[in-house]
NULUM-59621 format. One line per 3 residues: number of its first residue (from 1); their letters; for each residue x, y, z of C-alpha. Coordinates in Angstrom, 3 decimals, padded with zeros to 6 digits. Example, Ala and Ser with C-alpha at 12.3 -4.5 7.8 and 13.67 -1.06 7.14 Angstrom:
BEGIN
1) AS) 012.300,-004.500,007.800 ~ 013.670,-001.060,007.140;
***
This chain:
BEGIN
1) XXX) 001.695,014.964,023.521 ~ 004.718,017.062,023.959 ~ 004.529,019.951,021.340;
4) XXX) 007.684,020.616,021.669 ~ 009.147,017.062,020.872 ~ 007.076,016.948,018.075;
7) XXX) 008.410,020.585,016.548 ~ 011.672,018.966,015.769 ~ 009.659,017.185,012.918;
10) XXX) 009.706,020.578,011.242 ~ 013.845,020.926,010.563 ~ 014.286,017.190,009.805;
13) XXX) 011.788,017.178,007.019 ~ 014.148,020.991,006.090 ~ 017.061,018.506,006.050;
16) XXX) 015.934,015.964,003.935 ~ 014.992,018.707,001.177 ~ 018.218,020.899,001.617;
19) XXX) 020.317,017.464,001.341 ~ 018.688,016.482,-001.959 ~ 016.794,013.420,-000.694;
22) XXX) 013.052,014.475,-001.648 ~ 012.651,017.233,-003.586 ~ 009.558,017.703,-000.750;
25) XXX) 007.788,015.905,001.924 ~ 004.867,016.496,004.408 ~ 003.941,015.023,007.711;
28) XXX) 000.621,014.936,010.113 ~ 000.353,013.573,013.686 ~ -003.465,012.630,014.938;
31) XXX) -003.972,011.248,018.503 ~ -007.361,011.054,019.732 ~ -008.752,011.866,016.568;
34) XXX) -007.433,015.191,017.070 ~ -004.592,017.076,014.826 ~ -000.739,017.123,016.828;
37) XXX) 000.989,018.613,014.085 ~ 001.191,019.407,010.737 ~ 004.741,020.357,008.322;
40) XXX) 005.540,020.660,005.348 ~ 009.194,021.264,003.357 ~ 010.455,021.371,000.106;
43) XXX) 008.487,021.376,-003.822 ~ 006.395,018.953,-005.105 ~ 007.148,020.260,-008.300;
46) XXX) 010.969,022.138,-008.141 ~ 010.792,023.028,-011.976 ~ 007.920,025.322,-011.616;
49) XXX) 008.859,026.469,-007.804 ~ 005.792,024.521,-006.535 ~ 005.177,023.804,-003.106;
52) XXX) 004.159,021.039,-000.946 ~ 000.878,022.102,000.613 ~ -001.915,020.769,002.688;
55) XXX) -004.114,018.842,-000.541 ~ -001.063,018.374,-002.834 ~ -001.846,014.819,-004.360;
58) XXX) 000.554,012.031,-004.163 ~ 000.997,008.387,-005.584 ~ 000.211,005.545,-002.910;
61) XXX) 001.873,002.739,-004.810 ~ 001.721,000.016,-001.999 ~ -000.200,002.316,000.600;
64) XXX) -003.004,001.037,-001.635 ~ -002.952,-002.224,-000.283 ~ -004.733,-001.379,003.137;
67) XXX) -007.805,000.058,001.178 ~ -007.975,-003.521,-000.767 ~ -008.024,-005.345,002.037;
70) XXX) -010.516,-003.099,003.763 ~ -012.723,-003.444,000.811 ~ -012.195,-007.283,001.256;
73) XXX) -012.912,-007.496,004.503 ~ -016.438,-005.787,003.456 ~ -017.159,-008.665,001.217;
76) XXX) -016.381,-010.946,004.570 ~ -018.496,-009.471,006.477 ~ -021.087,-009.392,004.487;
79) XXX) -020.489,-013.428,004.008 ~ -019.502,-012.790,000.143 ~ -016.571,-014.109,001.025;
82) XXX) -014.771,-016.509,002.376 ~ -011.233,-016.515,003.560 ~ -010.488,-020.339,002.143;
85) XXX) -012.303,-019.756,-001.069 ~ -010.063,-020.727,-003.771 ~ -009.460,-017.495,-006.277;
88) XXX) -010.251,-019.559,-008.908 ~ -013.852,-019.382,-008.103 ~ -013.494,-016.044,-009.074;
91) XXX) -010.996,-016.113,-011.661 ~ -011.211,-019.257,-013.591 ~ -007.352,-019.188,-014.880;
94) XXX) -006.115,-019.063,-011.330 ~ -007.057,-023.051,-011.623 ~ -005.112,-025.833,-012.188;
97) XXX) -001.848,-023.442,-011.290 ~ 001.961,-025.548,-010.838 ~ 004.968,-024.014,-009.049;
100) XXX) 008.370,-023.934,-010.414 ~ 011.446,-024.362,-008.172 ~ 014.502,-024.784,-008.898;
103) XXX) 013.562,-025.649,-012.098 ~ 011.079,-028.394,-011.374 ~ 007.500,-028.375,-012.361;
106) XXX) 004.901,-029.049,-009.631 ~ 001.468,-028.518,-009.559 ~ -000.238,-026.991,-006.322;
109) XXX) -000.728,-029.102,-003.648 ~ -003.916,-027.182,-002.324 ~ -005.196,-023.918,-004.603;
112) XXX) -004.615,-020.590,-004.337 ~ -006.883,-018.711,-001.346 ~ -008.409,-015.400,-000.927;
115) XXX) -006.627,-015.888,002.927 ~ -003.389,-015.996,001.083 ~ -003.462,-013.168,-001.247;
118) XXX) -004.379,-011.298,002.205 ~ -001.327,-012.355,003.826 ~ 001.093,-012.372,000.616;
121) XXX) 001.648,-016.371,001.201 ~ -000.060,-016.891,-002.345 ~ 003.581,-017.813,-004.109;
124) XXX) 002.353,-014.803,-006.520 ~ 005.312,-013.033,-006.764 ~ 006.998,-009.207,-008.495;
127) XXX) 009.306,-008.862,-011.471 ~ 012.634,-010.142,-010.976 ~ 015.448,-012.297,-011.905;
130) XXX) 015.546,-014.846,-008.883 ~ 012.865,-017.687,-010.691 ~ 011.437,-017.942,-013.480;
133) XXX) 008.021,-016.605,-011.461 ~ 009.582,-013.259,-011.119 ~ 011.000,-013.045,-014.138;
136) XXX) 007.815,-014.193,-016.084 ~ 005.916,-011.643,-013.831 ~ 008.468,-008.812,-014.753;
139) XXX) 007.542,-009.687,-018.557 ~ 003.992,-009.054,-017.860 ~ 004.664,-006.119,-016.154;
142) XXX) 006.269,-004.352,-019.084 ~ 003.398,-005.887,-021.377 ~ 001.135,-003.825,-019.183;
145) XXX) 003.505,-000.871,-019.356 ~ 004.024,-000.804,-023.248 ~ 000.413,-000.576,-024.109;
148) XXX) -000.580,002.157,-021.489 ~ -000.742,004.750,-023.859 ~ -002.314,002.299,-026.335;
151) XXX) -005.955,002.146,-027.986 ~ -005.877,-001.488,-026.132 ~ -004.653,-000.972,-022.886;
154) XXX) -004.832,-004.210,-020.861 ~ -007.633,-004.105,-018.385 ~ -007.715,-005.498,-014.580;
157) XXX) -009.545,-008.994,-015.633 ~ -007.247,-009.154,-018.881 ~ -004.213,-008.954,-016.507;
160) XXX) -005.141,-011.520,-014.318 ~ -005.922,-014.222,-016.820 ~ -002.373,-013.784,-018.207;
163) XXX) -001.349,-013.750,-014.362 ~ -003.242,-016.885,-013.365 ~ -000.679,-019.008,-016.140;
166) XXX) 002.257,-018.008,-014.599 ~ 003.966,-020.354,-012.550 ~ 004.007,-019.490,-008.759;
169) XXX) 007.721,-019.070,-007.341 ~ 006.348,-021.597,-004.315 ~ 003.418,-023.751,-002.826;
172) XXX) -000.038,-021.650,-001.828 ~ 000.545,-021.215,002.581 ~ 004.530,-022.452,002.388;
175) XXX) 005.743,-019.240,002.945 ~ 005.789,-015.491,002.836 ~ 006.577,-013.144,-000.298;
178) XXX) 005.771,-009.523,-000.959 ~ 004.201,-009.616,-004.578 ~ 000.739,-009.075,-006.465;
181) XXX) -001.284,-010.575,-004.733 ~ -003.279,-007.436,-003.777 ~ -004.049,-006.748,-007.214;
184) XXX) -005.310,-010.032,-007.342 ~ -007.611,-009.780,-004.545 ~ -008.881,-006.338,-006.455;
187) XXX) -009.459,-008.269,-009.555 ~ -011.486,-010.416,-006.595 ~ -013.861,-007.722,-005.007;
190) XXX) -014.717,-006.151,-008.457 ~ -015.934,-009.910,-009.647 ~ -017.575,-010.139,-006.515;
193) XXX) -019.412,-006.871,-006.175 ~ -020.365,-006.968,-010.008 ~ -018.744,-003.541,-010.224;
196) XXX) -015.378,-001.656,-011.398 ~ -013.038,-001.731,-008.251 ~ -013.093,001.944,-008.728;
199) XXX) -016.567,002.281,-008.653 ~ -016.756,-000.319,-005.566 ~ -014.027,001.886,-003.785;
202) XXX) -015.573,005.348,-004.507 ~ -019.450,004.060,-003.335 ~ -018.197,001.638,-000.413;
205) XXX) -015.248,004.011,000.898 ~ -014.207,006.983,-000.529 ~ -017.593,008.830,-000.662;
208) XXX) -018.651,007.511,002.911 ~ -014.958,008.972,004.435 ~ -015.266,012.214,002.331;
211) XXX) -012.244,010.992,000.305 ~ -012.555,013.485,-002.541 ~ -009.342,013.217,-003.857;
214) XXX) -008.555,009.840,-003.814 ~ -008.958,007.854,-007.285 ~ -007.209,005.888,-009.541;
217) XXX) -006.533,009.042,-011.805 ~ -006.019,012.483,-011.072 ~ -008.232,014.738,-013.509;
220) XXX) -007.145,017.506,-015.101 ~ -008.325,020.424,-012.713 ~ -006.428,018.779,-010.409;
223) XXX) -003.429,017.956,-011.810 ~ -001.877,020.820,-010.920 ~ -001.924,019.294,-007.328;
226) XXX) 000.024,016.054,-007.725 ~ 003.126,015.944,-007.016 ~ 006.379,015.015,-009.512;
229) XXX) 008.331,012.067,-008.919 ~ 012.129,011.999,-008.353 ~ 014.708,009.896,-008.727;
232) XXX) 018.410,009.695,-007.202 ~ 021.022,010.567,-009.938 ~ 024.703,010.923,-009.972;
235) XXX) 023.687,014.509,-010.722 ~ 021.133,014.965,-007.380 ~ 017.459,014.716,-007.965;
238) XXX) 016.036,014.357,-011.364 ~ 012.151,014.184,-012.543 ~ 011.387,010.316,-013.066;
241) XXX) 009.146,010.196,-016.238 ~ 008.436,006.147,-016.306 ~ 005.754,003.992,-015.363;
244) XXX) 006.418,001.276,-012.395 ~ 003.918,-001.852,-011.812 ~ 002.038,-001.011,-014.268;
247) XXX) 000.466,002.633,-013.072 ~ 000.861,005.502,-015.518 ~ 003.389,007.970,-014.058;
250) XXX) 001.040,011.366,-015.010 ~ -002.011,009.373,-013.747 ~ -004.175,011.631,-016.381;
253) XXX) -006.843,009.330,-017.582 ~ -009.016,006.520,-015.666 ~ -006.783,003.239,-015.771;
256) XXX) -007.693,000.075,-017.385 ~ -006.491,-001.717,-015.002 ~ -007.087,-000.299,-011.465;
259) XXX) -004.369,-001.959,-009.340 ~ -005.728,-002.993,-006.118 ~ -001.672,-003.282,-004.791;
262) XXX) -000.346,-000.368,-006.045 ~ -002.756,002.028,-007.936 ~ -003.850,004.975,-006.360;
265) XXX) -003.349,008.631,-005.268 ~ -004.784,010.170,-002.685 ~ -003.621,013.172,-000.128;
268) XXX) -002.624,013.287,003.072 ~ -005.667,014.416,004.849 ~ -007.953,012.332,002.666;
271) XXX) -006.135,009.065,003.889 ~ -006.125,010.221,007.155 ~ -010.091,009.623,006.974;
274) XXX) -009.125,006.002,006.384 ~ -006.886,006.060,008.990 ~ -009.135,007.146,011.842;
277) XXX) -011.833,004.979,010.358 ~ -010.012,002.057,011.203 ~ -008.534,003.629,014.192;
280) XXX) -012.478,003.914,015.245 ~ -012.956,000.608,015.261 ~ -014.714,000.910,011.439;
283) XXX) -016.940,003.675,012.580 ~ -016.051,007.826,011.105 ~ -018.150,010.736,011.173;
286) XXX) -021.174,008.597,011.511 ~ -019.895,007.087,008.706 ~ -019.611,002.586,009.878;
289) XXX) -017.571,000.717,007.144 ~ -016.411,-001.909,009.347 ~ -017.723,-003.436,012.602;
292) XXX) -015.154,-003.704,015.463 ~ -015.123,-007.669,015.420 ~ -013.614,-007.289,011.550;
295) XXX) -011.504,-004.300,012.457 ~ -009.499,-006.361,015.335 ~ -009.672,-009.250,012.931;
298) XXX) -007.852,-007.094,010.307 ~ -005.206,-005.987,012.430 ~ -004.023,-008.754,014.046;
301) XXX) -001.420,-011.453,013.504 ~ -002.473,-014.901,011.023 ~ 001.084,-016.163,009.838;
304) XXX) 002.369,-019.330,010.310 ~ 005.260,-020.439,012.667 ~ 006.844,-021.016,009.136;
307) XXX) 005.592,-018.620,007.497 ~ 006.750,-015.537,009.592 ~ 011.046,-015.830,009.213;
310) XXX) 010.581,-014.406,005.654 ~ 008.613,-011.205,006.980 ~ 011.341,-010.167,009.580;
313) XXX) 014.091,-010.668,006.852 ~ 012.436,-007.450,004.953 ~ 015.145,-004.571,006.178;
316) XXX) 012.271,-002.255,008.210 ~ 010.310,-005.775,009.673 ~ 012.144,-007.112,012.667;
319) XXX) 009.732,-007.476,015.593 ~ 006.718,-007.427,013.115 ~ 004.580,-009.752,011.609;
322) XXX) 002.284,-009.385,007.895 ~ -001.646,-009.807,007.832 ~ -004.278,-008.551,005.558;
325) XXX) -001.770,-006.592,003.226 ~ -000.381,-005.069,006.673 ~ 002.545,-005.220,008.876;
328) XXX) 001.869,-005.509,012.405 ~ 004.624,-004.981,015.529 ~ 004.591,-007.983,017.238;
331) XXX) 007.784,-007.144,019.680 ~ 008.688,-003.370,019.924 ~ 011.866,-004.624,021.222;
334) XXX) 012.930,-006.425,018.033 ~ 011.891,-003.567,016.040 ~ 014.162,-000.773,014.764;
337) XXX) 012.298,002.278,015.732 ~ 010.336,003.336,018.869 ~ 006.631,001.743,018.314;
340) XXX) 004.019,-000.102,020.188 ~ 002.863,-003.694,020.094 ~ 000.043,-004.098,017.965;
343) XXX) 000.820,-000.780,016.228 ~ -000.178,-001.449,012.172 ~ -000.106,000.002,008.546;
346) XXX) 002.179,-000.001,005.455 ~ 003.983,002.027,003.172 ~ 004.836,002.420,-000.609;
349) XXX) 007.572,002.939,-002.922 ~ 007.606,006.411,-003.517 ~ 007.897,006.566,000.064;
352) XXX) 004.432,007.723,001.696 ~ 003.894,006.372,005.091 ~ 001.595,005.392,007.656;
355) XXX) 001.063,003.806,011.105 ~ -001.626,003.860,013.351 ~ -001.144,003.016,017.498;
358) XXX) -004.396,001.607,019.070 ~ -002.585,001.359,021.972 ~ -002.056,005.236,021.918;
361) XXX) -004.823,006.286,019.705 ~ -002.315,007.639,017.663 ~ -001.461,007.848,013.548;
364) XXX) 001.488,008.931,011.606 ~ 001.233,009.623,008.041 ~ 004.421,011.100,005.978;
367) XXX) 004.289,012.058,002.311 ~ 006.840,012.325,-000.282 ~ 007.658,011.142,-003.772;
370) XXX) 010.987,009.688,-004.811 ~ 011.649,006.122,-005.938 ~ 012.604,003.219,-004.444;
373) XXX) 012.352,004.496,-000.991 ~ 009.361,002.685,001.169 ~ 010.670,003.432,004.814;
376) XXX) 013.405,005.290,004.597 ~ 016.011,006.480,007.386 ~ 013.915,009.593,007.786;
379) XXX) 010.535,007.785,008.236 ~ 012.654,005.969,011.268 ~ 013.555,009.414,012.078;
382) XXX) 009.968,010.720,012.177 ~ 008.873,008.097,014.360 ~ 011.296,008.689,017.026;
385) XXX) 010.070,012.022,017.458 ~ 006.852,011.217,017.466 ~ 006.687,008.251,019.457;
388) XXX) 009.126,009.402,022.162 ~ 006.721,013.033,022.519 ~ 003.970,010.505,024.033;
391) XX) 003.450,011.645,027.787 ~ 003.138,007.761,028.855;
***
């Protein structure tokens, strides 16, 4: 790769701190397996003059969903699963379920399937005010939220028996939505395995990859490490102190309810392990999670004809497709930054990143922590550089 090209990573992550749009970020290039480049910019805690550094911790939100569907795909090939199970079988209120649209009441025409919580075609839905699916979602949401801190927090199996009653905003396979169906499929693998989905993630992936810092809670000698979260003000960049989807924004005590969408932190080095295990074909350090045959399986395209128009409507998805709680580029042409077909990953709301490029052996992974940002003008940015510093 051209070094050079990929130096001009180093000012643009300056920018984005010196403008006020993360209070920090980092950023690591792998091709081959092999380190391209490492920066870093900006605080991950400005009150205290904190750095971002190499093992600063940061919240995955959504860049948890490729680690539940890895752990899935474990289950699969292991023939503990079955991709047109319904998810009743494993969570008895996800029977009988009924749609709502606009405002008639349906039941399903075919149940729920562990295929479509996978590719987010389950009509599970997040909180919002467009049906009454969102909006009873939303209410469970801030159930979950308001009892955190309480003597009865809500636990992973509690959640989803309260989530199995609420209508779905459309029919099981109709179409596409982005919503909780990951922490569905979570609830899934830990009634499966007969263990906590932490425990199931620590044994089956975390410990294998050498993923030390990667949990569903950050303890307290190392809470030092993770980084604050900001928000946009009318006043610049302000420390957000509230809980989103459920996840506890200090992240100081083990969860009762481990969110298989959106629930963990991890650092940037420790999810490049996962990266390059997939990027191995399932195989790291010695270390074989996956075989190849589930790998390719994983990362390639399952939507519908019908099903695919309401992926490329998402602002960063033209020219890609959704599988296994993954985008996939489909069409580089279509797309709105450089990229490769059959290039994969996902990214989450406080804005951490990642891609990896079979084609080129190659992974991005950026790091940051500000709301409502997913993949943001700078994560386009990023990838230019990166992608146009390939020699061929």
């Amino acid at each position: 790769m051209n070094k050079h090209q990929l130096s001009k990573i180093q000012p643009l992550l300056e920018e984005m701190v010196s403008t006020h749009f993360v209070s920090g970020a980092t950023c690591l290039v792998l091709q081959n397996g092999e380190e391209q480049c490492y920066y870093q910019a900006g605080c991950r805690d400005t009150s205290n003059h904190l750095p971002m550094e190499r093992d600063t911790i940061f919240r995955l939100f959504s860049m948890t969903k490729p680690i539940t569907a890895t752990a899935a795909m474990m289950l699969l090939e292991e023939g503990k699963l079955d991709l047109l199970e319904p998810v009743s079988k494993y969570l008895p209120s996800f029977a009988n379920q009924f749609v709502i649209q606009n405002g008639v009441i349906s039941p399903v025409i075919r149940p729920m399937t562990i295929r479509d919580l996978l590719n987010m075609t389950s009509g599970l839905v997040y909180g919002g005010e467009n049906c009454a699916a969102e909006s009873r979602t939303g209410t469970l949401i801030e159930e979950i939220i308001s009892k955190l801190a309480s003597p009865n927090p809500l636990t992973t199996l509690e959640i989803m028996e309260r989530l199995g009653q609420i209508p779905l905003a459309f029919q099981p396979g109709e179409r596409w939505q982005y919503g909780m169906s990951a922490d569905v499929l979570g609830a899934v693998v830990e009634t499966v395995s007969g263990m906590r989905y932490s425990e199931f993630l620590a044994k089956r992936i975390f410990e294998p990859l050498g993923m030390k810092d990667t949990a569903f809670y950050v303890p307290k000698d190392k809470q030092a490490r993770l980084a604050k979260i900001y928000e946009e003000t009318e006043n610049g960049l302000a420390e957000n102190h509230l809980s989103h989807l459920g996840i506890q924004n200090g992240m100081e005590t083990p969860p009762a309810f481990e969110s298989g969408g959106a629930g963990l932190a991890s650092t940037i080095d420790d999810y490049a392990a996962f990266t390059q295990m997939l990027m191995q074909k399932g195989t790291y350090q010695g270390k074989t999670l996956l075989s190849p045959k589930t790998v390719e399986f994983m990362t390639n395209a399952h939507l519908t004809p019908a099903q695919q128009p309401y992926v490329e409507q998402w602002e960063n998805l033209p020219g890609h497709t959704y599988a296994n709680l993954l985008r996939i580029m489909t069409d580089p042409g279509a797309a709105l930054y450089l990229g490769s077909k059959g290039e994969y990953g996902w990214d989450g709301w406080l804005g951490t990143y990642m891609t990896n490029d079979p084609q080129h052996k190659l992974t991005i992974l950026l790091m940051q922590q500000k709301t409502d940002s997913g993949t943001t003008i700078y994560t386009r940015k990023v990838r230019n550089i990166v992608f146009s510093a390939l020699d061929a």
